[in-house]
Each structure stands twice: as C-alpha cells, then as structure tokens.
C-alpha positions in Angstrom: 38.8 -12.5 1.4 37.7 -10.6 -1.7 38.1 -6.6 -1.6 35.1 -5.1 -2.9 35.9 -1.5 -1.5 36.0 0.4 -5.0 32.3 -0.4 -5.2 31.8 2.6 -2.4 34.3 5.2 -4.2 32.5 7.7 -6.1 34.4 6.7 -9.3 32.5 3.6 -9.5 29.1 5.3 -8.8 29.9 7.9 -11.2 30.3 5.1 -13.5 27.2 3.1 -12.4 25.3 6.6 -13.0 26.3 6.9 -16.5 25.7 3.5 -17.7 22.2 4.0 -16.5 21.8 6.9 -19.2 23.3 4.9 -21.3 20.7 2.5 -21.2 18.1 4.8 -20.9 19.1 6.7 -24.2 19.6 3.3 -26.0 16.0 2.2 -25.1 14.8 5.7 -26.3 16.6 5.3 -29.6 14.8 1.4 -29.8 11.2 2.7 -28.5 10.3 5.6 -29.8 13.4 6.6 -32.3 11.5 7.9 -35.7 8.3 5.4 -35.1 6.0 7.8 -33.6 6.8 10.2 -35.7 6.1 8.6 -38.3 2.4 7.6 -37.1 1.4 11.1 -37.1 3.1 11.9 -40.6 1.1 9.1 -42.1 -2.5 10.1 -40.3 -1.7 13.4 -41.7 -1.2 12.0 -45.3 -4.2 9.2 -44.8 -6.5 12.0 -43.8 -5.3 14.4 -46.8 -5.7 11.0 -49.1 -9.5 10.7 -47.4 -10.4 13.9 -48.0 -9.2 14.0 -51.9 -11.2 10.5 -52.4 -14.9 12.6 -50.6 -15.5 13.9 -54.3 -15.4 10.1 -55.8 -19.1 9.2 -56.0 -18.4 5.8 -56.7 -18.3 3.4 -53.2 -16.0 0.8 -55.2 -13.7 3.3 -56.8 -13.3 4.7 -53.9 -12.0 1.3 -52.2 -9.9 1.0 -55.4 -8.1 4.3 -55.4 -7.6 3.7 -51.7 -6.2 0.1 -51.8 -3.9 1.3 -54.3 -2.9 4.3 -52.4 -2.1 1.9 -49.1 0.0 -0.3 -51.5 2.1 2.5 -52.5 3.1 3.6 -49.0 3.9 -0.1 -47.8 8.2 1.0 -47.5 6.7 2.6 -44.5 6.7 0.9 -41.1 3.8 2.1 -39.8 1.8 1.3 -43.0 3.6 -1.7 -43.1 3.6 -3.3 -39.4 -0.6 -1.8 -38.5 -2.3 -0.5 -41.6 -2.1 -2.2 -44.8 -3.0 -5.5 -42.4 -6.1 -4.5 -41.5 -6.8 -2.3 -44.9 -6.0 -5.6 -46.6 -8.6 -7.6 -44.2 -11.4 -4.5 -44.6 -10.7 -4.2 -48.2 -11.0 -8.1 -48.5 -14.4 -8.2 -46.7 -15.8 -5.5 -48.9 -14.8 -7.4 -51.8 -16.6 -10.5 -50.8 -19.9 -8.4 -49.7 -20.1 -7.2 -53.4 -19.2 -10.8 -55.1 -21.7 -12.1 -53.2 -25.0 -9.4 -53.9 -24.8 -7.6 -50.5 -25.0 -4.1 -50.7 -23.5 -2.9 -47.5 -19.9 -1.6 -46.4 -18.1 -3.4 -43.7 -17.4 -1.7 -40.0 -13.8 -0.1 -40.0 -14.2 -0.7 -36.3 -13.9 -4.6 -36.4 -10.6 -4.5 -38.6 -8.7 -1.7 -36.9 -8.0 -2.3 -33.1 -5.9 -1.0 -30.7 -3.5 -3.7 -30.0 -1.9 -3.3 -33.1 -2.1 0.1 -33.5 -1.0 0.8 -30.2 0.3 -1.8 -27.8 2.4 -3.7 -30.4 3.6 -0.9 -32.8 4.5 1.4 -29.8 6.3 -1.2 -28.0 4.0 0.0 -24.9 5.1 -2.9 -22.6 8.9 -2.3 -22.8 8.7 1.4 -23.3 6.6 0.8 -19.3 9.3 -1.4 -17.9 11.7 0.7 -18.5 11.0 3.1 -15.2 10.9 -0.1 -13.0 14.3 -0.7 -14.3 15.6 2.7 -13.7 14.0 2.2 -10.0 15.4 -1.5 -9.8 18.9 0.0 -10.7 19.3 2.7 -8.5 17.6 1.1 -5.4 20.6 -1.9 -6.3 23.7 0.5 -6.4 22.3 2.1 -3.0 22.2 -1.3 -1.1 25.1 -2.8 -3.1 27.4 0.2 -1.6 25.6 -0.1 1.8 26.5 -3.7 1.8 30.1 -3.8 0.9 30.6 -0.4 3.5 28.8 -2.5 6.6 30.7 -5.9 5.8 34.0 -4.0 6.3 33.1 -3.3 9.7 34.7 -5.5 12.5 33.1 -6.1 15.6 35.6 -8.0 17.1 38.4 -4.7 16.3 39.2 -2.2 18.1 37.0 0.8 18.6 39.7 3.4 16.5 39.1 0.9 13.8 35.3 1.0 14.5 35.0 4.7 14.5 36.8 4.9 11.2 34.4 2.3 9.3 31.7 4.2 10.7 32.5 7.4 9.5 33.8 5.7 6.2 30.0 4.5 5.8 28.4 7.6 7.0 30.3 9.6 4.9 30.2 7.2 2.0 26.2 7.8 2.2 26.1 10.3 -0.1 27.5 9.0 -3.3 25.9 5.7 -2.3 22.4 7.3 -2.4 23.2 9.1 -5.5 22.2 5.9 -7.8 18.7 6.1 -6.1 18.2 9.7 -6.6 19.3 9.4 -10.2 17.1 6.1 -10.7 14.1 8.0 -9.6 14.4 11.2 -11.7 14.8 8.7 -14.7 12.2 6.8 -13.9 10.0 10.4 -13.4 11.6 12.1 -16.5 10.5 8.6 -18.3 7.0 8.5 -17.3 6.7 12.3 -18.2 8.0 12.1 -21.3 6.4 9.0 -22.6 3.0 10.1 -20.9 3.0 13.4 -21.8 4.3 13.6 -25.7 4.8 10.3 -27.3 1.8 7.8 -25.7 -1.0 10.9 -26.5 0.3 11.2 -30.2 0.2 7.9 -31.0 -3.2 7.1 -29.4 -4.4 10.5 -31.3 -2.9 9.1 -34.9 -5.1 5.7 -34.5 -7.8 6.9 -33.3 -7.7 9.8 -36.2 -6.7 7.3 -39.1 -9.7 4.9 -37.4 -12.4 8.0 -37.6 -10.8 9.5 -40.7 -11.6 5.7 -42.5 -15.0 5.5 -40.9 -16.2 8.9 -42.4 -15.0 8.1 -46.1 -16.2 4.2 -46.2 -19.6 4.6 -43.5 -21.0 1.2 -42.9 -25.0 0.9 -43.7 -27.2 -0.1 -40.7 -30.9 -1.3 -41.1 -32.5 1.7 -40.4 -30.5 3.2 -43.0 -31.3 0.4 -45.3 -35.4 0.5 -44.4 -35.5 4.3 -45.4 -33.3 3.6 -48.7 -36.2 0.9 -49.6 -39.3 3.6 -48.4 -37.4 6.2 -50.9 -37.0 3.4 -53.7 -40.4 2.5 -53.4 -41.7 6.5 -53.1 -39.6 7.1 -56.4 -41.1 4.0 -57.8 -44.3 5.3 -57.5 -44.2 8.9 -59.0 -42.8 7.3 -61.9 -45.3 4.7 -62.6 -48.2 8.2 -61.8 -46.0 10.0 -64.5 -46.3 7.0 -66.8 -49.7 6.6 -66.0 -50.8 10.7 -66.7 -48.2 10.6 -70.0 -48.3 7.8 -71.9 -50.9 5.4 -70.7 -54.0 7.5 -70.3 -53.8 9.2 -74.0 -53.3 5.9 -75.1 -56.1 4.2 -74.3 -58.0 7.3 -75.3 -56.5 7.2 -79.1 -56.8 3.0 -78.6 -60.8 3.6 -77.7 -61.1 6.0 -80.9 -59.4 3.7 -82.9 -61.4 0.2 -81.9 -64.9 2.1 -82.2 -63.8 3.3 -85.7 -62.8 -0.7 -86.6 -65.9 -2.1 -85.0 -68.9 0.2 -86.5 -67.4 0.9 -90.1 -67.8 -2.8 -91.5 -71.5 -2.7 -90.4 -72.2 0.8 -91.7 -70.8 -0.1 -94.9 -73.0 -3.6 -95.3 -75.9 -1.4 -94.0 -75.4 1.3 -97.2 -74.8 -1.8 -99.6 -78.2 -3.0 -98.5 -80.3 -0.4 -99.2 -78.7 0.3 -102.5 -79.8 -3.3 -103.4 -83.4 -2.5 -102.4 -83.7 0.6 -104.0 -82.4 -1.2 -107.2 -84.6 -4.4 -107.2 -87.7 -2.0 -106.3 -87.1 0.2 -109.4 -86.5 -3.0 -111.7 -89.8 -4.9 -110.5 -91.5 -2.0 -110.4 -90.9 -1.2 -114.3 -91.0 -5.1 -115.1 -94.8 -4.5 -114.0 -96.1 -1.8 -115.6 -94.8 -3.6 -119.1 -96.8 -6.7 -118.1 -99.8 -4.7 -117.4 -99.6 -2.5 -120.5 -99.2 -5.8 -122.6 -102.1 -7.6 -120.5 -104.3 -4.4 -121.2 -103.7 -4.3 -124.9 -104.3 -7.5 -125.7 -107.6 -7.5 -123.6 -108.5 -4.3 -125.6 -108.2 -5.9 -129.0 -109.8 -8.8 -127.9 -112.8 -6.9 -125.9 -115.5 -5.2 -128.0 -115.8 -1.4 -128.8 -118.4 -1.0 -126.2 -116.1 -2.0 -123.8 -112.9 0.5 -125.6 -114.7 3.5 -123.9 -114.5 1.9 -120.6 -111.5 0.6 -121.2 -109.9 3.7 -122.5 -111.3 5.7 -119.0 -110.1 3.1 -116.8 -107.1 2.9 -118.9 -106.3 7.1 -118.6 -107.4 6.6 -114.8 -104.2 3.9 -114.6 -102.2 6.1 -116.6 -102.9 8.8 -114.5 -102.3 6.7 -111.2 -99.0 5.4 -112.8 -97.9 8.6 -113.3 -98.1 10.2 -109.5 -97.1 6.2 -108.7 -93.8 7.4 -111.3 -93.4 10.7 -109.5 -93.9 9.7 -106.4 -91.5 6.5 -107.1 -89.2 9.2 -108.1 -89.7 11.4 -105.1 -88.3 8.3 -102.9 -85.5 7.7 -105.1 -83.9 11.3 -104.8 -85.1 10.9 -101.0 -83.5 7.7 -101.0 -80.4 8.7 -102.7 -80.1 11.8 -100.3 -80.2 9.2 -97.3 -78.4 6.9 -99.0 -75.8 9.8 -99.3 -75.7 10.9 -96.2 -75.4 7.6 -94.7 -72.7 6.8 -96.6 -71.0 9.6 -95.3 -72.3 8.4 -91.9 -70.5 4.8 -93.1 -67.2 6.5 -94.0 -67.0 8.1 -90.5 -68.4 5.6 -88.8 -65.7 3.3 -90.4 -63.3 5.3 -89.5 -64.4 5.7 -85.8 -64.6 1.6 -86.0 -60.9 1.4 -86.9 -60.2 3.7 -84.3 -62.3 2.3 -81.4 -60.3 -1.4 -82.6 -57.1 0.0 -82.1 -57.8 1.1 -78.7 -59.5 -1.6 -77.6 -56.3 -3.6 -78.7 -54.2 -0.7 -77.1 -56.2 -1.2 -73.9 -55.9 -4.9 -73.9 -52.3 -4.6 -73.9 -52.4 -2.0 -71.8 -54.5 -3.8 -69.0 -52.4 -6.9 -69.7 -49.3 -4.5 -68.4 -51.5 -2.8 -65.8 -52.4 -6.1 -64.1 -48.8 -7.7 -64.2 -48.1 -4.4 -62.7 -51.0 -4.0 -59.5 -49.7 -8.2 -59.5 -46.3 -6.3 -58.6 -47.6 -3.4 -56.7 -50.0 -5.8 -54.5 -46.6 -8.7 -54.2 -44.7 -5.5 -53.2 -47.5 -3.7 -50.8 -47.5 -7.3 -48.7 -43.8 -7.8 -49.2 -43.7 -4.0 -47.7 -46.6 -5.0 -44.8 -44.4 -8.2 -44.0 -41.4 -6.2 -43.4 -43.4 -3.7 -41.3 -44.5 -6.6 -39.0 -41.0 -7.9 -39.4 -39.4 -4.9 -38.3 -42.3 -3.8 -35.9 -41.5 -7.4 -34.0 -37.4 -6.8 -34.2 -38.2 -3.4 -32.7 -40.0 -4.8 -29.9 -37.7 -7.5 -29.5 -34.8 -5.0 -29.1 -36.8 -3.0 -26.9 -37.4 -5.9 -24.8 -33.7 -6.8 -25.0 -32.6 -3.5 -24.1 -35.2 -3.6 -21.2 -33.1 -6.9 -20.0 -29.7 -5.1 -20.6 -30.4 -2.5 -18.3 -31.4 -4.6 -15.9 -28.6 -6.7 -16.1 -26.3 -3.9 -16.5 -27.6 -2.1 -13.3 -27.5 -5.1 -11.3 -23.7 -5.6 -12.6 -22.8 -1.8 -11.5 -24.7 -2.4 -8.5 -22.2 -5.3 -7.9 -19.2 -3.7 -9.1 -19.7 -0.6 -6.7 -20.0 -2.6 -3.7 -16.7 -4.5 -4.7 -15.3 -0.7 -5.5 -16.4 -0.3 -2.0 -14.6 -3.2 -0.3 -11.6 -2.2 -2.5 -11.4 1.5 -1.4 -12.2 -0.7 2.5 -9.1 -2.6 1.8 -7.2 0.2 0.6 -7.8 2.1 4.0 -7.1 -1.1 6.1 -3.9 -0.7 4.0 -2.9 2.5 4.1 -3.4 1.8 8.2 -0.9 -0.9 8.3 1.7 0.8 6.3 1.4 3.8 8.7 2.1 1.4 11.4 4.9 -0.5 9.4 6.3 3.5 9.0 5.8 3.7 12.9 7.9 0.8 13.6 10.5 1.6 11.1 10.7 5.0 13.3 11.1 3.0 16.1 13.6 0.9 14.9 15.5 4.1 13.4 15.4 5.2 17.6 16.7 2.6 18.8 20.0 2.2 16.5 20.2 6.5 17.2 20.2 5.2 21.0 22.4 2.3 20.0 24.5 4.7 18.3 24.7 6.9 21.8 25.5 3.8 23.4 28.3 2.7 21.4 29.6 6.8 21.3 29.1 6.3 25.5 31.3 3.3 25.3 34.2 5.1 22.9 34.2 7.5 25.6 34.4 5.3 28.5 37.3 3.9 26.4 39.0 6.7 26.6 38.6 7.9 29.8 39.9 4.4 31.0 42.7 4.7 29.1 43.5 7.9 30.3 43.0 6.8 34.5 45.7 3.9 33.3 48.0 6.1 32.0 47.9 8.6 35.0 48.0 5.2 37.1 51.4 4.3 35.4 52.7 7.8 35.5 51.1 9.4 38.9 51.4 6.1 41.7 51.5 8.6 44.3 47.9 9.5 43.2 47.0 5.9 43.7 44.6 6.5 46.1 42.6 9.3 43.6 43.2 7.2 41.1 41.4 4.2 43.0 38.3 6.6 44.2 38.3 7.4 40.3 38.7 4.1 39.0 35.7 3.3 41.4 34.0 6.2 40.2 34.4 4.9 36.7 33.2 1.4 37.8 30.1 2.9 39.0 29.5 4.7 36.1 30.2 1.8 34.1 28.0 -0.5 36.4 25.5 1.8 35.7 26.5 2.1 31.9 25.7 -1.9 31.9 22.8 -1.2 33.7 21.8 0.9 31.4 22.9 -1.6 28.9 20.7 -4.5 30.4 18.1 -2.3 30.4 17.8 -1.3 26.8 18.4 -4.9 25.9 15.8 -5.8 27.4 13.8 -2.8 25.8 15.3 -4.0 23.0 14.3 -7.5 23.3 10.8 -6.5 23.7 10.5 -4.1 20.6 11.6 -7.0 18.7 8.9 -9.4 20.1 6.0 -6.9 19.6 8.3 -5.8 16.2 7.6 -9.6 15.1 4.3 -9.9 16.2 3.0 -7.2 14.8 4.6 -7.9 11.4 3.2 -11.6 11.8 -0.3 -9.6 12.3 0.3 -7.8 9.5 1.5 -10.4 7.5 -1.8 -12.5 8.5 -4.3 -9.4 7.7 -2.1 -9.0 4.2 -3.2 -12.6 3.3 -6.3 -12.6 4.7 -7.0 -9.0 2.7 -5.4 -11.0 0.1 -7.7 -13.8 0.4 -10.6 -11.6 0.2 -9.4 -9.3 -3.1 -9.2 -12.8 -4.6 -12.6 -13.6 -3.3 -14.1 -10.8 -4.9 -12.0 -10.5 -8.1 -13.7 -14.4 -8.4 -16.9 -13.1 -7.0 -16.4 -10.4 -10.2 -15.5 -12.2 -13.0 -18.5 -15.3 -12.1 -20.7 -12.2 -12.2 -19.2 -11.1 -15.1 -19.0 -14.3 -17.0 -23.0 -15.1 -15.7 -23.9 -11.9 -17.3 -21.8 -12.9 -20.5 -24.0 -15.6 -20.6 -27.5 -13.9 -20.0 -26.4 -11.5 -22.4 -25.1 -13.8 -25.4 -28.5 -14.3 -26.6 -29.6 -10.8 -26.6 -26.6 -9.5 -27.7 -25.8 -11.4 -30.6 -29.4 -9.8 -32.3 -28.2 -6.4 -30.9 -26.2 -3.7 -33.1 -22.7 -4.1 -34.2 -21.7 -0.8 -32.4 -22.9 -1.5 -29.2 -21.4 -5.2 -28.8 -18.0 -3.4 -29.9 -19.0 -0.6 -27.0 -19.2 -3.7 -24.4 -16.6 -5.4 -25.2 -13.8 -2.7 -25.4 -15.4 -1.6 -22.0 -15.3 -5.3 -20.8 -11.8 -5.2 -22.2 -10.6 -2.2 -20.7 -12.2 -3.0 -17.4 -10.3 -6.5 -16.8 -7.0 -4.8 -18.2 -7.3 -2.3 -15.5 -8.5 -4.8 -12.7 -5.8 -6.6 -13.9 -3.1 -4.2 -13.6 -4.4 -3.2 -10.1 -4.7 -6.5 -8.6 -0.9 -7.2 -10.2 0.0 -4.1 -8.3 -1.3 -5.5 -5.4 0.4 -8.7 -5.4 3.9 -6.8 -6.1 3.0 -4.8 -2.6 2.0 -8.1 -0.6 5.2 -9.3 -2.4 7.4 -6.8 -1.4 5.9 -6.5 2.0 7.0 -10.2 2.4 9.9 -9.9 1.1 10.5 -6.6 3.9 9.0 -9.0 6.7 11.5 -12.2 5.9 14.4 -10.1 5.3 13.5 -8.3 9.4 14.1 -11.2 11.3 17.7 -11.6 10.2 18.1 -8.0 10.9 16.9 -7.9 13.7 19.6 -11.6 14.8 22.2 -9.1 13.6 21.7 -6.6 15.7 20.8 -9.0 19.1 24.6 -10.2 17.8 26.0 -7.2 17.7 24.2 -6.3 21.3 26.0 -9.5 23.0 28.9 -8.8 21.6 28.6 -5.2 22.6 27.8 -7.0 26.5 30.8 -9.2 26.2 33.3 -6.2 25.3 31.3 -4.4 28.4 32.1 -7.7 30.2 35.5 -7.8 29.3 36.3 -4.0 30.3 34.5 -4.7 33.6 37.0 -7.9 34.9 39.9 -5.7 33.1 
C-alpha cells in the first residue's frame, strides 16, 4: 500500500502554498503585465492627437491627418490588437460615403465596440477564472490532506493506535486548512485588485478614446441635415435680393433709357427730313408761279389794248402788292419754320438718343426676364421640392411618433413582464436561501452527532482502560476476587448500559439519517422543480423577448441609429447578465448535487464505523 503521509506534513503545504503564488504572479505578469497600461497611455495621446486636429476646418483632412497618425502608432499593441481595426473600418466607410456623393460622417459607435476593446484585449475571461482557481486550489489541498490523514486510520487497530491517528488528524488540521485560507485571500486580493484598479481603467480608456472620436468626427443626423438645407436656402435668398437691389434693378433702368432712345430717334429724324422737304418744294413752286404769272401777264399786256394798260397796271400793282405780303408772309413761315425745324431737330437728336437708350434696356430687360424666369422656374421647382420635403418630413415625424407611441407600449409591457419574472426570481431566491438554512441545520446536526460519537468513542477508551486496569488487579490481587467480581459486575452494568446507550443513539442515529436523506431528496426535488421553473421563465423571457424583437423590427429599423444601438447594448447587456446568473445557478444546483450524492456514502461510512464500533462493544462484553 502506497504512503501518501508527506502530503499532511506542513513542508508539503508550505510548498503547495507557494506554487499557488506562483501561479498567481505568472497569470498577473500574462493578464495585465504592461497592456493596461498601455491603454491609458494611448487614450491620453489619442485625446491630445483629437484635440490638436479641432483647429483643422477641413472634415477630410481631418480623417487624413488622423489615419495617418493611427498608422504611425501601429508597433503598439493596443493600437494594433483594438484601434487601428476599427479606425481602418470607420475610416474606410467614410471614404466610400464621399466617393459616392453622400455628405454625412459615419457613427464612431457602430465601429468601436466593447468586445474588442474590452473583453478580448483585457483578457477579461481568464483574468475572471483565475479566483475560481485559487478557490478550486485551496479547497483541493484541504480535502486532499483530510483524505490521506482519515484513510490512515484503522478501525480494526487498537484504540492506542486510534487515539494517535486522531490526534495526528486533529492536529494536522491546521496546516491542512492553510491552503483554503490562502486560496481565499487570493481569490479576494484578485477580485480587489482587478475590480478596483485595472478593470475601471481600461473600461475608462475605451469609453474615452470612443467619446474622444465622436467629438472630433460627429456623425450628421436628419434634423441636422433639414436645418443645413433651411440655412442654404435662407442664404440663397439674400443673395439673389442683393443681386436683385445691385445689379438687376439699375440695369433694367439704364436698359429702359437705352431702348426708348433706339426706338423714338429713327422716327424723329424721318419726321425732321420731312418737313425740310416740304418747306423746300413749297418755296420752289411757289417762285415757279409767280414767274409764270408775271410772263402770262406781260404778254396779255402787250397783246391787250391801252385802255385796258390802266386796268391792267392797277390790278397788276394790286398783285404786286398782294405778292409781296404773300413774300413776307412766305418768309415769316420760313424763319418760323426753320425755328421749329430747329428745335425739333434738337428734339430728334435727343429723342434719338433716348431711342438708343430705351433699345438697350428693352434688350437688357429681355435678357434679364429670360434669367428672371429660369430663375422663379428654380425658385417655384425649389419652393415645391421644399413643400414636398415638409410633407415628407411632417409624415416621417408622425410616423416616428406613432412608432414611439408603440415602443412604449411595447416596452412597458416587456418591464411589466420582466418585473414579475424579477419577482419570482427574488421568490426563488428566498425559497433558497430557506433550504440552505435548513441544509446548514442539518450540517449542525450531523456536526452533533460525530461530537457525541466522539464522546462515545472517548467513553469507550476509558472503559478500555478501566478494564484493563480490574484485570490487572485481578492477576495481581486474587484475594480481592470477590471486589474484583462486584467491580467487574459493576463494570458490566455500566457497560450494559454503555451499549444501551449505544443502541440507543444508533437508533437515533439511524433516524437522523432517514429524515437526513429525505429531506435532502425534498430538497433535491424542490431544487429541480425551482430549477424547472427558472427555466420556464428564462424561456417565458426570451419568447417575450424575441416576440418583441419581432414587433419591433419594423419600427425600429425607420428609428434613429442611436437608439437601436441604445436597445441593443441594453438587450446585450441584459442576456449577459441573465446569463451569468442563471450559470450561477446551475453551478449551485450543481454543487448541491454533487453535496447530496457524495452524503449518502458518508453517511454508509459512518453506519460502518457504528457496527464495527457494536462488534468491538460485543467483543469486550463476551471477553
């Protein structure tokens, strides 16, 4: 048989203790090491880097300078491992958003997430076993040690031999418990540690660098994008009131001056030729005439006799007399005409010259209302445009009103839900928190009856010895034979009422076993059926949760980016945490289990060790 006593000396615990630093330091190194660290150097230097690129106005230098910036700190592993993927991914979708006419920046929140940042980077799974190990490691040395000092007990030796392996094991205790105690304050320095330093700084250095990113490269949402297109279209229109005031109105003034000047100069001037004509053929028939006559009248005077010269001569000095006012008067009309004809030549010149002007601005105005009705064609296409988008965006308004309307309802009927299960869960928690009390009860009881079993077997070391001591005063005294015999009988008595004791508190025994097993076989049933019922409603849950997924897919998919991200990260964090507590549940009903198989062969050990116990007292009673 194998001697496995150097696994109770303290030299071996000693040893088991420090290889459990050991481990713990070596996992330390791995975990955490320099990479935390080195998260919050780089969130300092990303968010000096951010601020620096605030006073580029450009959007796409910006990404440039950036890009290149990310690129030239990829040596480091946290630059490497979390953010020049994502940077790469953002910086990639912002690239195709401007190929491709779109305006807009993308959400920093859909490229940097937490998994990567945090869960994968950090190494949080391991760097959360590790405690559980410390725990698995200690609890291990304490039974291992317990083990190895029980099996070198003999029941079947003498009671010397038994008294010595007790006290070996009692007083082995102490070292033995040592690898639980130090697995515990491992476990607890861990957890303090990691919780209170290293976890908070790197979730502070994502979030940071996340918030940092979203500050210098803000995503546009379509409100912001409606009041850019109100301002374009209010800038828009001051410009085309300041062209309008400037240029366009004292051009059609000078284009009216100009056309009027064109259009009544060419008639003046034909008007002035005209009269210049008349006057001339008037004057030329006019002196024409008076020849004729004057010829006429002569030869009528030499052919007419002398009575008729006197006549003649009168009417003659009357016609000379009438051609001369007709002369002056003629001549009166010319100067008067010439003095008109003056002044409307003067009236010609400007009225040319108002023509030529009135042309040019009628021109001017042509082209000018040719521009100004291509441009009320544009103001009127943009005015319905604008109307369209009104009714467009007064509909999407009402439909996300609407849709919010059916998210609350949803969402209150989901919480309404969700407290109930809460409720049930905190239920199942007390039902619980009852039967481990009761467990602790009959671990007490248990804990009695070996202190009582204990007694018993101290009783019996006694009896022992007082036997031994009435045979040796048997060999030595036979004169005494007769006190010897009333004390033997004494003794039997006592020990006939020693096993009467003994039959008794077997039977004591016996029954704190049976109610021992039943009540773990209750327990065991109320642990699955409380099992039974978690599952129930974790199922009952996530249908709920899945039906609401559904109703909501619709809705949701019109809603905002930020609030779909909101959801799901809630979603997310809610099933992680579910998760995590109904894993922690199934490691209690595990270990429960486990505690209620391993009892029954406990318990065969000790109703073993009790009828071997009644044989010895059998033994010493036909002795």
């Amino acid at each position: 048989m194998l001697n496995f006593s150097f696994l109770t000396t303290p030299i071996f615990y000693y040893f088991y203790i420090s290889a459990m630093v050991a481990i713990g330091v070596y996992q330390y190194l791995i975990i955490y090491g320099s990479r935390y660290k080195q998260s919050k150097m780089i969130r300092i230097q990303i968010e000096e880097r951010l601020l620096e690129l605030q006073g580029v106005e450009s959007l796409h230098e910006r990404f440039h300078l950036m890009n290149e910036w990310v690129k030239s700190q990829a040596n480091h592993a946290y630059v490497k491992d979390c953010i020049k993927p994502a940077w790469d991914a953002f910086y990639k979708k912002f690239l195709d958003y401007q190929r491709n006419g779109v305006t807009f920046t993308p959400d920093v929140y859909d490229f940097f997430h937490e998994e990567e940042f945090i869960h994968r980077y950090g190494k949080r799974k391991l760097a959360e076993l590790i405690p559980a190990i410390f725990l698995a490691m200690g609890i291990i040395g304490t039974f291992v040690g317990i083990a190895v000092g029980v099996s070198s007990l003999s029941p079947d030796g003498e009671t010397t031999e038994m008294r010595n392996g007790i006290s070996v094991l009692l007083s082995g205790m102490k070292v033995k418990f040592l690898s639980s105690i130090c697995g515990i304050i491992l476990s607890a320095l861990w957890q303090y540690i990691d919780k209170r330093n290293f976890q908070p700084m790197l979730v502070e250095s994502f979030h940071k660098i996340r918030k940092s990113l979203d500050d210098a490269f803000p995503t546009q949402e379509g409100n912001i994008a409606l009041i850019r297109m109100i301002e374009n279209q209010e800038k828009q229109m001051m410009d085309f009131q300041s062209f309008m005031s400037d240029q366009l109105i004292p051009q059609m003034i000078t284009g009216f001056q100009d056309s009027i000047n064109d259009t009544l100069r060419a008639p003046l001037e034909q008007s002035q030729l005209l009269m210049q004509e008349i006057v001339n053929n008037a004057t030329t028939n006019q002196v024409e005439g008076m020849r004729q006559l004057t010829s006429e009248v002569m030869q009528s005077l030499n052919e007419i006799t002398g009575e008729h010269m006197r006549d003649l001569g009168e009417a003659l000095k009357t016609t000379v007399n009438w051609q001369q006012k007709v002369h002056e008067e003629l001549s009166a009309l010319v100067e008067s005409m010439e003095a008109a004809a003056g002044k409307q030549s003067e009236m010609v010149e400007k009225t040319t010259v108002l023509t030529e002007e009135i042309h040019h601005y009628t021109e001017h105005i042509s082209d000018y209302q040719n521009v100004l009705e291509g441009t009320v064609k544009q103001l009127n296409e943009t005015s319905s445009k604008n109307s369209e988008l009104q009714v467009t965006a007064t509909e999407l308004l009402g439909q996300m009103v609407e849709e919010r309307i059916v998210f609350h309802s949803h969402f209150t009927e989901h919480m309404s839900t969700l407290k109930e299960n809460v409720s049930q869960i905190v239920m199942q928690s007390e039902l619980q928190a009852k039967v481990q009390d009761e467990l602790s009860k009959n671990l007490d009881l248990i804990t009695t009856m070996s202190e009582s079993q204990v007694d018993v077997v101290r009783s019996f070391t006694e009896q022992a010895e007082s036997t031994q001591k009435v045979t040796q005063g048997m060999v030595q005294l036979v004169e005494r034979f007769d006190l010897s015999a009333t004390a033997l009988s004494e003794v039997q008595e006592k020990v006939n009422d020693m096993f009467g004791l003994t039959v008794e508190e077997r039977k004591r025994l016996e029954d704190l076993v049976q109610l021992i097993q039943e009540s773990l076989l209750n327990q065991a049933e109320l642990m699955d059926e409380r099992t039974k019922v978690l599952s129930s409603l974790w199922e009952s849950t996530s249908s709920v949760m899945t039906s609401m997924n559904n109703k909501l897919g619709t809705s949701m998919s019109q809603f905002t980016d930020d609030l779909h991200r909101g959801l799901q990260h809630t979603f997310e964090q809610f099933d992680e945490e579910l998760t995590k507590s109904v894993t922690l549940l199934a490691r209690g009903v595990d270990s429960l289990r486990e505690g209620t198989s391993d009892l029954p062969d406990v318990i065969e050990d000790l109703r073993r060790s009790v009828v071997e116990i009644n044989s010895l007292m059998k033994k010493a009673a036909n002795a």
